[in-house]
C-alpha positions, 0 to 999 in steps of 0.5 A: 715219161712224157707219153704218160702224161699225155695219156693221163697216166702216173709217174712210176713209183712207190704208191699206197697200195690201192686195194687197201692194205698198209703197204706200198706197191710199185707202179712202173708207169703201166701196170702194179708191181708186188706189194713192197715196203717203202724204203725210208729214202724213197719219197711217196706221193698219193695215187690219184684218186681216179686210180684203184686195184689195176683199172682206171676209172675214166671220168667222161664228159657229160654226152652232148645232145647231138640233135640240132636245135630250131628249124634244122630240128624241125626239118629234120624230125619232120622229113615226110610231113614236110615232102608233104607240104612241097610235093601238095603245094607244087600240084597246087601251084600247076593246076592253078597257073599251067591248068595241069592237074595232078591226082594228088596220090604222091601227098597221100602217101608221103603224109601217111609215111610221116605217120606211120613216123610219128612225125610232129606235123603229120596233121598239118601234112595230113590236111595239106594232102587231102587239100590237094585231093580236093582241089585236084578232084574239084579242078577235073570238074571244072 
């Protein structure tokens, strides 16, 4: 009796029958019996109102938003655009300190991927990309 508590289950006993008729029908605890009258010693009890033919109905909790909510959010719909700016700022950063200059194709592609996504910052990647070509063409002309 204790397992059908835990699990949400009525005690066995008599019942309203719970397609409707008149009579009263035995519940063992896991299934319905055949539809008998109730004898006048037996006290009855309602079902619950979740109960109905042989199923249960099964109240869920509304779902949950499972997506995370301020920057994790961003970072996480915005994957390519933002390998975009890393990858854009990193070939900046060489060319400008070290003099190392890089053909700035890897932002290109990235920022073409977070748009083939549809990724929320594909413009800011695509202009930081392009920004990157051009200052890696304008570095090879000095």
């Amino acid at each position: 009796m204790a397992e059908d508590a835990e699990r949400g289950l009525p005690p066995a006993g008599f019942y309203t029958d719970p397609s409707g008729s008149d009579r009263k029908r035995w519940w063992d605890g896991e299934t319905w019996g055949e539809l008998q009258e109730l004898p006048e010693d037996v006290v009855s009890a309602e079902p619950p109102p979740l109960w109905h033919h042989q199923h249960k109905v099964i109240e869920e909790p509304p779902p949950r938003d499972p997506s995370p909510r301020g920057w994790g959010a961003l970072a996480e719909k915005n994957g390519s655009a933002i390998s975009t700016l890393v990858i854009s700022l990193i070939y900046v950063v060489l060319g400008a300190t070290f003099h190392i200059v890089f053909f700035g194709i890897l932002p290109i592609f990235t920022a073409l991927a977070s748009y083939r996504r549809r990724e929320f910052l594909w413009p800011v990647a695509a202009a930081a990309a392009v920004g990157t070509l051009v200052f890696s063409l304008s570095a090879l002309h000095r």
